[in-house]
C-alpha positions as CSV (number, residue, x, y, z in Angstrom):
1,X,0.0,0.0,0.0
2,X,1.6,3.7,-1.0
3,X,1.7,6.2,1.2
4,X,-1.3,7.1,3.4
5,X,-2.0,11.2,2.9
6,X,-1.1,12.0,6.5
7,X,2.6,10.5,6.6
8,X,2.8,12.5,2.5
9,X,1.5,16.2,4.4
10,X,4.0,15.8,7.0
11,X,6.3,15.3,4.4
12,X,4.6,18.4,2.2
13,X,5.1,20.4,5.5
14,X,9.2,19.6,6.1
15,X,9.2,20.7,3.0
16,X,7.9,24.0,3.7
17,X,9.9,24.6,6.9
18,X,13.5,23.8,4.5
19,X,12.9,25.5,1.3
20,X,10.3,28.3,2.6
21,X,6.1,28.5,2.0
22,X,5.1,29.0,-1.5
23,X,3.4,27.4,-4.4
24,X,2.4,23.9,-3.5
25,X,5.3,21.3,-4.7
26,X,4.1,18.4,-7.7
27,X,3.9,15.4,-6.0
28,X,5.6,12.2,-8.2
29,X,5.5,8.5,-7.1
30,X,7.9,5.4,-9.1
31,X,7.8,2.4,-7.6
32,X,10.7,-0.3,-6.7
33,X,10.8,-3.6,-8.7
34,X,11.4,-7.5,-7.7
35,X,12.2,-9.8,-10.5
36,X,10.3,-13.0,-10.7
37,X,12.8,-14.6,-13.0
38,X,15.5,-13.3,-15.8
39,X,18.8,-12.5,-13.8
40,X,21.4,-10.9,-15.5
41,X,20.4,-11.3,-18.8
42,X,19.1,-7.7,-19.4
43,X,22.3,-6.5,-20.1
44,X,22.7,-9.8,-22.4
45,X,19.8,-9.1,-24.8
46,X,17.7,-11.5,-23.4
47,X,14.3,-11.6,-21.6
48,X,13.1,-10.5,-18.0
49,X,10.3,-11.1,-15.9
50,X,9.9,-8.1,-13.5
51,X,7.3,-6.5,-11.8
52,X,6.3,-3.4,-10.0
53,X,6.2,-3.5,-6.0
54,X,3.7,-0.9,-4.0
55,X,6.9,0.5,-2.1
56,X,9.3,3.3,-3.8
57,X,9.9,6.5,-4.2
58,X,8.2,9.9,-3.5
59,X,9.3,13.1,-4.9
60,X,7.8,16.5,-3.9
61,X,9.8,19.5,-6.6
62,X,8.6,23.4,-7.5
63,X,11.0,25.4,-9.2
64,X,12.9,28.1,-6.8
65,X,14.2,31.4,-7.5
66,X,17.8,31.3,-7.8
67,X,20.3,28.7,-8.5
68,X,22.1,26.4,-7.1
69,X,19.0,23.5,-6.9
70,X,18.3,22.1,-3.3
71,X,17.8,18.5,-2.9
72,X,17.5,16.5,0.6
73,X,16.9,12.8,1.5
74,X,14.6,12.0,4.4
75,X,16.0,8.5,3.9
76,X,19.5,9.5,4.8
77,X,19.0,13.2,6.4
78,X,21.3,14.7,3.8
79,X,21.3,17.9,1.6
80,X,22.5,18.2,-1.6
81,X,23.2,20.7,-3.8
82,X,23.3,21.1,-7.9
83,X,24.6,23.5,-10.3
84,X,23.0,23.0,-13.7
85,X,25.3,24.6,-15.2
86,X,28.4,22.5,-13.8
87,X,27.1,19.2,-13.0
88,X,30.0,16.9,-11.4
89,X,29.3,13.6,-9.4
90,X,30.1,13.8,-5.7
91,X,30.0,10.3,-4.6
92,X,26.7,10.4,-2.6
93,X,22.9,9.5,-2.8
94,X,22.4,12.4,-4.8
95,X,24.7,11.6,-8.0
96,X,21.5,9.6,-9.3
97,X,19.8,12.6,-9.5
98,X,22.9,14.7,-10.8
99,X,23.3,12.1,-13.7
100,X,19.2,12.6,-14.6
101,X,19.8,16.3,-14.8
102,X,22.9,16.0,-17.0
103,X,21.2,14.3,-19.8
104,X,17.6,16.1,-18.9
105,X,19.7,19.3,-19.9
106,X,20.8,17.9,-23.4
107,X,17.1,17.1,-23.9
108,X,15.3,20.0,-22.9
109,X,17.9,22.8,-22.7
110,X,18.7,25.5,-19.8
111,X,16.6,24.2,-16.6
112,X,15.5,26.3,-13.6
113,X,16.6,25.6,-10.2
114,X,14.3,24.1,-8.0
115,X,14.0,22.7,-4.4
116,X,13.1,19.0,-4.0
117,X,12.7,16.8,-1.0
118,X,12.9,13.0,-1.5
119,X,11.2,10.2,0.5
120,X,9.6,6.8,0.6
121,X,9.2,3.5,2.2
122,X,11.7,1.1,0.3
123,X,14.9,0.5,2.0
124,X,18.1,1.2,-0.1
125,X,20.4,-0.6,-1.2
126,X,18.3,-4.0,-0.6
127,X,18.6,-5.0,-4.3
128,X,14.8,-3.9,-5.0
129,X,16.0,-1.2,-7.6
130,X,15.7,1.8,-5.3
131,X,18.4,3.2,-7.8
132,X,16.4,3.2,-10.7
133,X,13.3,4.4,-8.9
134,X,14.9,7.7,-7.8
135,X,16.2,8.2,-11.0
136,X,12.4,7.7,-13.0
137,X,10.7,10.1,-10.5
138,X,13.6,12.5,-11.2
139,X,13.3,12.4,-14.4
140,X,10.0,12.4,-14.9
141,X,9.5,14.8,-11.6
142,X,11.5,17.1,-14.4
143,X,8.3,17.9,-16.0
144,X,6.9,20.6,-13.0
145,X,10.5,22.5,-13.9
146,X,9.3,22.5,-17.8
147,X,11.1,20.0,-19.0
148,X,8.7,16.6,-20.1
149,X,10.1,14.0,-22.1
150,X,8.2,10.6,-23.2
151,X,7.9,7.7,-20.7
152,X,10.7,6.0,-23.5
153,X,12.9,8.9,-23.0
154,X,12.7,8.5,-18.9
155,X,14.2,4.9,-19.1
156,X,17.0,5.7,-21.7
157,X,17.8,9.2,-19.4
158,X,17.8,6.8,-16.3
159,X,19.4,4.3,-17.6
160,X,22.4,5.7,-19.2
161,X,23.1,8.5,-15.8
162,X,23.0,5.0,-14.1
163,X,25.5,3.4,-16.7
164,X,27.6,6.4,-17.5
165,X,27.3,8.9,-14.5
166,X,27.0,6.6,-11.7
167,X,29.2,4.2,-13.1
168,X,27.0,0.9,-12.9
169,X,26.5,-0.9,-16.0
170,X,23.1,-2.4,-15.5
171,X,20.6,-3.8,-18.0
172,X,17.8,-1.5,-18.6
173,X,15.1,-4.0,-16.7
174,X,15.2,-2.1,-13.9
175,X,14.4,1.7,-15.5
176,X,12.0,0.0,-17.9
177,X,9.4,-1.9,-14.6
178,X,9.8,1.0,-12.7
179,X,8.2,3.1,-15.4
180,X,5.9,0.6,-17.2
181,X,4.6,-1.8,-14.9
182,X,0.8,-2.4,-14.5
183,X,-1.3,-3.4,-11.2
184,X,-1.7,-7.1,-11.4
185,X,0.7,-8.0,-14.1
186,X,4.0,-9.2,-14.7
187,X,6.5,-6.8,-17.2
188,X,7.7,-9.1,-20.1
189,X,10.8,-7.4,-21.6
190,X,13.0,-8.5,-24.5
191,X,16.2,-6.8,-23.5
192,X,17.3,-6.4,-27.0
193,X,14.4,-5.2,-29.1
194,X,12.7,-3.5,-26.0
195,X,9.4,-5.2,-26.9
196,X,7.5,-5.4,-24.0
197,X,3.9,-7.0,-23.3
198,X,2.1,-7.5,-19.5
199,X,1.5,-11.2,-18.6
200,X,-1.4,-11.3,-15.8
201,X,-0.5,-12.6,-12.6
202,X,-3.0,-14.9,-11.8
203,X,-1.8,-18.1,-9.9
204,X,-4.6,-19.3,-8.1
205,X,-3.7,-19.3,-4.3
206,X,-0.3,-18.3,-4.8
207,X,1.5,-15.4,-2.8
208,X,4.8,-13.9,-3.2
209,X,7.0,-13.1,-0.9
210,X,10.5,-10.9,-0.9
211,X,12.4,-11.9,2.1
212,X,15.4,-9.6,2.6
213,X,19.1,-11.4,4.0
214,X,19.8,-8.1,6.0
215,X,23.2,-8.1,4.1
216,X,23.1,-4.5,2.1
217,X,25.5,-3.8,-0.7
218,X,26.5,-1.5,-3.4
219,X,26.7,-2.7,-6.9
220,X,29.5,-0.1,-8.1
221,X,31.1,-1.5,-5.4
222,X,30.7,-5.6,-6.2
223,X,31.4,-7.5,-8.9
224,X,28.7,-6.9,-10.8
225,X,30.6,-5.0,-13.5
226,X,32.8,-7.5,-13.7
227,X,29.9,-10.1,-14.7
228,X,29.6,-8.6,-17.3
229,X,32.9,-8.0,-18.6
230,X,33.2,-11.6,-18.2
231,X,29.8,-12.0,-20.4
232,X,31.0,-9.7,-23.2
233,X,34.5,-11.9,-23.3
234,X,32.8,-15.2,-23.9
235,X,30.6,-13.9,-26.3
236,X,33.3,-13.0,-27.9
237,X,34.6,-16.0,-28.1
238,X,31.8,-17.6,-29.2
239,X,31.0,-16.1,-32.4
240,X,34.4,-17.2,-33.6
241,X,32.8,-20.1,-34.3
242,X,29.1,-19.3,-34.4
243,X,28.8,-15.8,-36.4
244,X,27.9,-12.5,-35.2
245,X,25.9,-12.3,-32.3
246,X,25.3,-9.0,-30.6
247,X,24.4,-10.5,-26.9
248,X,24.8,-13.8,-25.6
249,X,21.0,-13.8,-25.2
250,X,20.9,-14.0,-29.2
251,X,23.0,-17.4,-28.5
252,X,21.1,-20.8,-29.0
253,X,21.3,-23.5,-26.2
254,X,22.5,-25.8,-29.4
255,X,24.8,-23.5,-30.5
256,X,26.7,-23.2,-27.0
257,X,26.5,-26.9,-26.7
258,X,28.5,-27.0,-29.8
259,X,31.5,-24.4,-28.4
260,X,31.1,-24.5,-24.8
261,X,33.8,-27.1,-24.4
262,X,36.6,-24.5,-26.5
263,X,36.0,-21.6,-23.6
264,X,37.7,-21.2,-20.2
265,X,35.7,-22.7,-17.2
266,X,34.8,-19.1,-15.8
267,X,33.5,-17.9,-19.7
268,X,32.2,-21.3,-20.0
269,X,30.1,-20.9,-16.7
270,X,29.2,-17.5,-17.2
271,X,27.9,-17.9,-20.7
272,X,25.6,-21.3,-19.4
273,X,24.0,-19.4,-17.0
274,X,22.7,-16.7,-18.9
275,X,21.7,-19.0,-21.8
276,X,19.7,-21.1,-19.6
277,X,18.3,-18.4,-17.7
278,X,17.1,-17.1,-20.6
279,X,15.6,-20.4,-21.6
280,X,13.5,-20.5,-17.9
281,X,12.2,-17.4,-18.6
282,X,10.3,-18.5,-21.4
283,X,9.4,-21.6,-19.6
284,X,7.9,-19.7,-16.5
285,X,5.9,-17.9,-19.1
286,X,4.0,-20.8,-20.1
287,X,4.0,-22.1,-16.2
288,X,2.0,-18.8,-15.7
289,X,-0.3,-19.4,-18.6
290,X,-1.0,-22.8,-17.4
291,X,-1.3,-22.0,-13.9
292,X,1.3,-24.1,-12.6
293,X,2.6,-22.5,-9.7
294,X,4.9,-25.7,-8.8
295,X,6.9,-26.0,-12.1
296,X,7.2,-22.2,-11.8
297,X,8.6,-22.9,-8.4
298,X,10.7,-25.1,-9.8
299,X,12.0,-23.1,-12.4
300,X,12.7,-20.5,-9.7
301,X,15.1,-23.0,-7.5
302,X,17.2,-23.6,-10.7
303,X,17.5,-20.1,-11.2
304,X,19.0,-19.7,-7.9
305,X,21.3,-22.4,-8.4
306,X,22.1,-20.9,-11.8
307,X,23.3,-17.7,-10.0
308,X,24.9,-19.5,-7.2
309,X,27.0,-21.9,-8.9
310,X,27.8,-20.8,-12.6
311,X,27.3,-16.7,-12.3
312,X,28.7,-16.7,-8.7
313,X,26.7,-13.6,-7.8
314,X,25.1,-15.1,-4.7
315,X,26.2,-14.9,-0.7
316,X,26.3,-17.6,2.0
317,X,23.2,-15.3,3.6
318,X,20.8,-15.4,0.4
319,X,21.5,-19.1,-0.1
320,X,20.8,-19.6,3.9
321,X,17.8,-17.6,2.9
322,X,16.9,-19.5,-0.1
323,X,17.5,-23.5,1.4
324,X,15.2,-22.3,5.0
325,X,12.8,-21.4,2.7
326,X,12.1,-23.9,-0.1
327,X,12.5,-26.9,3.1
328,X,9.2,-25.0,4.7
329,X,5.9,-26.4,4.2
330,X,3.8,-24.3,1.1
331,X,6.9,-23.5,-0.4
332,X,6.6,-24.2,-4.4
333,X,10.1,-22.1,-4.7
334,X,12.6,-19.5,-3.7
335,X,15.7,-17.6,-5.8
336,X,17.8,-14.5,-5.4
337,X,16.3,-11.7,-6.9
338,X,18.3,-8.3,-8.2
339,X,21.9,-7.6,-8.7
340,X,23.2,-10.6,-6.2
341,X,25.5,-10.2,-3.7
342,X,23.7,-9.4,-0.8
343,X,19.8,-8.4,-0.8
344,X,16.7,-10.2,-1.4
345,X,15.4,-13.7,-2.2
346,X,11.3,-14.0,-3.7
347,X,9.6,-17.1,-2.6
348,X,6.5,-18.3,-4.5
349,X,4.6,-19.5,-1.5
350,X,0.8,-21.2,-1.3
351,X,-1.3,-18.5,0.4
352,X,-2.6,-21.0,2.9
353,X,0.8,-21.4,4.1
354,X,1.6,-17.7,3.7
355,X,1.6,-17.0,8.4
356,X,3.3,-20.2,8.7
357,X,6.1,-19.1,6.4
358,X,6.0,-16.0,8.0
359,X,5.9,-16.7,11.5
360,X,9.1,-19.4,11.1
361,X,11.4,-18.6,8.7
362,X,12.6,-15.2,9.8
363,X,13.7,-16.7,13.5
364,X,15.5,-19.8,11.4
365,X,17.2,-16.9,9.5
366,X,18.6,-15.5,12.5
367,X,19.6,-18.8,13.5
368,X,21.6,-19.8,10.6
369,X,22.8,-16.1,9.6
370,X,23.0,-14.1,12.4
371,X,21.4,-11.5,10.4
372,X,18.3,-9.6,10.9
373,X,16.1,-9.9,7.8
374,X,12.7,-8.1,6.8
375,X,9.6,-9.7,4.8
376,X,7.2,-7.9,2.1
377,X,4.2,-9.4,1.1
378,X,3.8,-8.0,-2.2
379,X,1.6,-8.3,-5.0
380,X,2.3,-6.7,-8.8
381,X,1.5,-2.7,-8.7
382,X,1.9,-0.2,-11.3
383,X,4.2,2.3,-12.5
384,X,5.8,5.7,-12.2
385,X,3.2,8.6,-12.0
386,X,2.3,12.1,-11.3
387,X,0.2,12.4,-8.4
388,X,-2.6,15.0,-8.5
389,X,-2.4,15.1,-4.6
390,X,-2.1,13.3,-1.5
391,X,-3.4,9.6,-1.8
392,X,-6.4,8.7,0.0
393,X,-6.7,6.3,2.4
């Protein structure tokens, strides 16, 4: 559930009291995302399976009267400034922002300054994308300060300050669910054409579930990049022998079985899971159509494996995580979900089961861990929007 109006006025009134009374601020929401399935193979050209969740990111932003731009996090208590006309990355929350408003200004030209106070209710850095969510409500927040671009031309801005001025070089997944996701459906993306249709999430007496490790973690400060490096190489070395590919998801599971043995264990590994993955995707598609919420599960606990074993992007604490969960009762299936290295598992659990789950896996967590994790029931919601006012309760 968003927001309820009072906790957004006391958040209309802070910003009063910092930037001064005036013409009431625009009010923007996007969301964060969980990925059913798909992991690390945006950034190959394959296909994801992501959706919308209810938590994210609130923006509230009215133009201001002279420069430099005021921006401050009630998440982390910090201000920030910006100079439009000499944008620079600092190193903190707010270079997601500064990135936004670096290719925002190519777009639309000269921009006014402005005061903007950010706020939500998803946690950062708990791999549920609250990266690409603050940079979709920046950009399109942009519109109240005269500058409105298509809901195309908020993922590419997103995605390339993400890729270029943050320094992260994600898939577009992310900026794409967090701007086109619909209530109640799944976001089918084809990471290389950008086609995108919404697959209704309709499992009969099937909940999901994000469980988070209580391990939080940086991607431009993991491996992550690396992955992909390492993707890029043995793609490289497959079309030596295949023809020109331009992303291992354009690779056929028959055409790596006849190279696979000429590449180096690590290429070799990398380049399996990403191929498979992309395979599962398209089986979870037709697990969805058929209502088959156990194969799906099924499909989900060799997706975890997948990312464990061959793309190495899991920790000990998500696979503690992910084995407590699938051994419960109710339990169809469980995988990391997100960049890896720390953050969140989503188990596909039978609603009937749903307390049970809830009321024993986070003490065996803490058990096993010695972490303290957090649970989200969540269902599919929709994407980044404009909000006329306050929601209502």
């Amino acid at each position: 559930m968003k927001l309820e109006r009072q906790e957004i006025e006391k958040r209309r009134a802070e910003f009063a009291e910092r930037f001064g009374a005036g013409e009431r601020a625009d009010l923007y929401f996007a969301p964060g995302r969980v990925n059913l399935i798909g992991e690390h193979t945006d950034y190959n050209g394959g296909l994801v399976l992501p959706m919308a969740v209810e938590q994210g990111t609130y923006l509230l932003i009215r133009p201001s009267e002279s420069p430099p731009a005021r921006l401050y996090s009630v998440n982390t208590g910090e201000e920030a400034y910006l100079d439009l006309d000499r944008i620079e990355r600092q190193g903190d929350w707010a270079d997601y922002a500064r990135g936004v408003f670096t290719l925002l200004r190519g777009a639309c030209g000269e921009i006014p300054p402005f005061d903007a106070v950010y706020f939500g209710d998803m946690p950062l850095g708990a791999g549920l994308s609250s990266s690409a969510s603050m940079e979709v409500v920046t950009a399109l927040g942009a519109s109240s300060l005269g500058c409105s671009i298509t809901r195309e031309e908020v993922v590419r801005v997103s995605w390339v300050a993400e890729n270029e001025f943050v320094g992260v070089s994600c898939g577009v997944m992310d900026q794409y669910a967090v701007t086109f996701s619909k209530s109640g459906y799944l976001l089918l993306l084809d990471c290389d054409s950008l086609d995108y249709r919404h697959i209704p999430f309709s499992l009969a007496g099937a909940s999901l579930v994000i469980g988070h490790t209580g391990v939080y973690r940086s991607l431009s400060s993991s491996d992550y990049n690396l992955r992909r490096q390492e993707c890029e190489e043995a793609l490289e070395l497959i079309v030596q022998s295949i023809g020109e590919r331009r992303k291992l998801g354009q690779v056929g599971l028959e055409e790596f079985d006849g190279v696979k043995d000429g590449l180096p264990e690590k290429l070799h590994a990398r380049a399996q899971h990403v191929i498979e993955e992309n395979l599962r995707v398209r089986e979870a598609l037709g697990c969805l159509e058929a209502g088959d919420p156990e194969s799906l599960g099924s499909l989900m606990n060799s997706s975890h494996a997948s990312l464990r074993d061959l793309f190495q992007v899991s920790c000990p604490e998500l696979d503690a995580l992910q084995e407590i969960s699938v051994s419960q009762p109710g339990v169809w299936g469980c995988r990391m979900t997100g960049g890896g290295f720390g953050g969140c598992v989503i188990a596909l659990v039978r609603g009937d089961y749903l307390q049970e789950y809830l009321d024993t896996v986070p003490d065996l967590y803490r058990q096993s861990a010695g972490q303290e994790p957090f649970f989200l029931v969540v269902e599919p919601g929709g994407g980044a929007e404009k909000i006329a006012d306050a929601p209502k309760t």
